[in-house]
C-alpha positions, 0 to 999 in steps of 0.5 A: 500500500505504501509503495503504491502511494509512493508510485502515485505521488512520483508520477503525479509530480512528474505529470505536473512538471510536464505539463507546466513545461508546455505551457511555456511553449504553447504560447510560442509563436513565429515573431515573438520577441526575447531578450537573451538574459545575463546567466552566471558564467555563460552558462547557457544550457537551453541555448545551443551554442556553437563550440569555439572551433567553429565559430573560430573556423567560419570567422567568427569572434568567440564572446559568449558574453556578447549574447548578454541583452540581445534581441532575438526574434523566434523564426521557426518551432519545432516539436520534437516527440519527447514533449518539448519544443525547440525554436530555432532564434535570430538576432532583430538587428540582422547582425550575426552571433559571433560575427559567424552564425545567423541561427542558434537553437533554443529549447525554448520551455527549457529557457524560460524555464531556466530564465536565459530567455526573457519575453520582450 
């Protein structure tokens, strides 16, 4: 009896904490607006960055810390099968990131979760 409330209690916080992830990505669409937040030691782990070798190899200068305060504008989602939704973003200037890539990834439930997006 107790194992099976125990079982129900962890399945019940797992539904919940999927559920309240899709909320943040439900309201997502095409042309929204975000700023990239301040995150300790450019830590980004819901946005996907490009390693220093390839940004370096295509030109690029690598300041992760360049991201800080930017405005972004979400292009395209994606949902994948697991549940969570990936935007691929680009900066509202036209410029690059890094001088070398024009779209980064972002697991967008995942960001807002962590706070590395904030709504504009």
């Amino acid at each position: 009896m107790r194992n099976r409330l125990f079982s129900l209690t962890i399945a019940t916080l797992i539904c919940s904490f999927i559920g309240f992830s899709q909320t943040y990505s439900q309201n997502i669409k095409v042309g929204d607006t975000f700023k990239i937040a301040k995150v300790q030691g450019d830590d980004y782990k819901a946005i996907e960055l490009p390693k220093p070798n390839f940004i370096i190899k295509q030109g690029g200068i690598v300041n992760y810390s360049s991201l800080q305060n930017e405005k972004v504008e979400v292009t395209s989602i994606e949902k994948k099968d697991d549940g969570s939704t990936t935007a691929t973003i680009k900066k509202t200037t036209r410029s690059k990131f890094f001088n070398s890539h024009k779209y980064l990834k972002v697991d967008i439930g995942k960001a807002l979760e962590n706070g590395e997006l904030v709504r504009l």
